[in-house]
N, C-alpha and C positions, 0 to 999 in steps of 0.2 A: 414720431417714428416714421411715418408718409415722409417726413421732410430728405429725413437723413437718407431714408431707401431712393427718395429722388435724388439726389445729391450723389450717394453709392451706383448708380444705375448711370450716372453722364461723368464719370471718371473714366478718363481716356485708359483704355486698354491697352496689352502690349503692341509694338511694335510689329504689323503684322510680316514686311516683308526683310530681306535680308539681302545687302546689297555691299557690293567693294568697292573700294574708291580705289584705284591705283594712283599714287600721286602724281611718280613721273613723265607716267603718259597723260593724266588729268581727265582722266575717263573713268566711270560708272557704268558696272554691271552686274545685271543679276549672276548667282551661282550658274552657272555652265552656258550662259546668254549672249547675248550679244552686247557692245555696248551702246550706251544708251544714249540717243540724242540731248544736248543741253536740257532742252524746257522738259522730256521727261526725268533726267537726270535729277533738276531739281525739285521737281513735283516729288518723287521717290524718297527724293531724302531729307523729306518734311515729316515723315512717319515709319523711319524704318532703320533696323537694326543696321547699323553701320561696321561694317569692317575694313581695318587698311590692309590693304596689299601692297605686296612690292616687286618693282622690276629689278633685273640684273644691276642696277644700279643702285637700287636700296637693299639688296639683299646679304640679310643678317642667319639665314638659316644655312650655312653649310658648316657640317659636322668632321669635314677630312677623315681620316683615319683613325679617329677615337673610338667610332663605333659604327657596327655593322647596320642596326637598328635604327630604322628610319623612327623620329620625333614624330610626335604628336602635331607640334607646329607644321615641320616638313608637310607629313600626310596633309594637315588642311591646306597648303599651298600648291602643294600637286594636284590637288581635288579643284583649286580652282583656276588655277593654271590649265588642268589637262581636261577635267570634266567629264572623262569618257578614258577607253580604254584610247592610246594613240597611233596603234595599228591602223595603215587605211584601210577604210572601209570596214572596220570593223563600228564603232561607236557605242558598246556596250557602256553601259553606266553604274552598274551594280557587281560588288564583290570584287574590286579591282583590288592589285595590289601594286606594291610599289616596287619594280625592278630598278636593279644596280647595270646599268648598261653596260660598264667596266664592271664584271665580276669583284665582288668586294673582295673574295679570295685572292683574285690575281692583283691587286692593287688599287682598286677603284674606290674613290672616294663616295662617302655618304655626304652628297654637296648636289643641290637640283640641278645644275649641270650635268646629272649622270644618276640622276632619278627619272623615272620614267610610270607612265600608270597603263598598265599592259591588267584585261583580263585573264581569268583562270585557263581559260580556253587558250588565247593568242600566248600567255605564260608558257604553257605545257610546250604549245607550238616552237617555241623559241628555243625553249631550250632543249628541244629533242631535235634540234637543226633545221627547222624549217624553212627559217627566216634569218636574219642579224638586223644589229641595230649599231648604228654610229651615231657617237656623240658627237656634235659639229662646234660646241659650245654655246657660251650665250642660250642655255636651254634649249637647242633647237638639234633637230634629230632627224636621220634618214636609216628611213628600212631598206633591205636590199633581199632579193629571193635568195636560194641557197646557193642559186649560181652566181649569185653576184650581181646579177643588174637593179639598178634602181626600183625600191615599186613609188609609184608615183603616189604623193601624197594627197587625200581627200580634199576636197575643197575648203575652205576657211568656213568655221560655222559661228566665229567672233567676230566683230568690227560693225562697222555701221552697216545699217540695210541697205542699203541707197549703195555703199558700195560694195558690197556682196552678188548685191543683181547685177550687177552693171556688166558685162561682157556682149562680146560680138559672137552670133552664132553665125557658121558659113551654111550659105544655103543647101550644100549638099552635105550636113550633116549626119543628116537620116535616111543618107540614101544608099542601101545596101550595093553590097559585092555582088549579089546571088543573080544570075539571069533565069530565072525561073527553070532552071533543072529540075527534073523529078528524084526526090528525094529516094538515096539508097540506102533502105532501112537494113538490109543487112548487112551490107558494109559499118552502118552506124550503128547497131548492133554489137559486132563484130569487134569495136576499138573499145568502146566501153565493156563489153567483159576481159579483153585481154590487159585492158590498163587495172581491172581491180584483179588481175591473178595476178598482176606481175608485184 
């Protein structure tokens, strides 16, 4: 009995972590992560639940005009494609759902091309006119305010770290407009109640 409970006690366990391989780009990463340099790459996937993913060029998940109702599959490639809501500046990660950027009503295909993972919040937002959303294809997507101008999208939170950091700050980055004016708290005041009456 000792034996077999030593034996039962050094049986490797499950797989604890869970990671995607994208073939085409030949890169590993964790669920909503960055991806991973080679030598942790293969550290990682010595003991861990593997999943394939695919890029635009492997991909087998578009449903066209059969159905309104995003898959199961869909949903998990949006989830790791998008990882977060993809509003900038937003980056909620809970309760998302999956918007038709092309109205499925107006003719918009159930194809990740024109899926999108938008929280409840930035959801509401969208389609009470807040914001729009253009499909550019190839999965990629620009917001635009109600008027129309670009909103600029958040910084990449995927790819290598090394190039992520990497940018030139200009030295007068942080160096305000303000010549130290005394603040007119009634004029400032004064804009913020009339902007919530109007």
């Amino acid at each position: 009995e000792l034996a077999t409970a030593a034996v039962t006690d050094r049986t490797p366990k499950a797989a604890a972590n869970e990671v995607v391989f994208f073939h085409e780009a030949n890169t590993v990463r964790v669920p909503s992560g960055p991806a991973l340099p080679q030598n942790a790459a293969e550290e990682v996937l010595c003991n861990a639940k593997l999943r394939l993913g695919t890029t635009k060029e492997g991909c087998v998940l578009n449903l066209g005009r059969r159905t309104r109702v995003v898959s199961a599959k869909q949903m998990l490639a949006l989830n790791y494609r998008d990882g977060c809501c993809r509003t900038p500046g937003c980056g909620r990660t809970r309760f998302l759902h999956a918007h038709h950027v092309k109205f499925w009503g107006r003719g918009g295909n159930t194809d990740l091309d024109n899926l999108i993972m938008l929280c409840g919040t930035c959801h509401r937002a969208l389609h009470d006119g807040k914001f729009t959303i253009s499909a550019l294809g190839e999965q990629k997507f620009e917001f635009h305010y109600a008027n129309g101008y670009v909103i600029d999208p958040a910084p990449p939170t995927e790819g290598f770290a090394d190039d992520l950091l990497r940018g030139d700050v200009p030295d007068d980055a942080i160096v305000p407009a303000w010549s130290g004016e005394p603040l007119h708290l009634d004029h400032a005041v004064s804009v913020i109640l009339d902007g919530w009456a109007a």
